[in-house]
Residue, then its C-alpha position, 0 to 999 in steps of 0.5 A: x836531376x833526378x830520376x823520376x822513382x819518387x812520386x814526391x818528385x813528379x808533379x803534374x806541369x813537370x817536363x820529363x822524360x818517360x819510357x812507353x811500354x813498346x818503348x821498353x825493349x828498345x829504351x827509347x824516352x818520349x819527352x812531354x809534361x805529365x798531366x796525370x800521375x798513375x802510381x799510387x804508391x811513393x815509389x816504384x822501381x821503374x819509375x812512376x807511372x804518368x800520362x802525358x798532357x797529350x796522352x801518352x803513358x809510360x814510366x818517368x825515367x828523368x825529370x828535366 
């Protein structure tokens, strides 16, 4: 499994498990399949940036 740190890993169509920015206190992850990727670099120490098919954005924390 991997971790979601490597843009190359996340693709969109992907199930993953992300973390939303009010959900950074508290680490709880929102399961969803990414639509779009919002990180440009290729890595990114908290994860990529992605927004969900449903719209939701946030960090991926694991890729399922």
């Amino acid at each position: 499994m991997s971790s979601g740190k490597n843009r190359s890993d996340v693709k969109p169509g992907l199930r993953v498990k992300i973390i939303l920015k009010k959900d950074q206190r508290t680490g709880t992850l929102t399961e969803g399949v990414v639509k779009d990727l919002l990180t440009n670099s290729s890595t990114h120490p908290h994860g990529i940036k992605v927004r969900l098919e449903d719209g939701q954005v946030g960090r991926v924390q694991q890729i399922l």
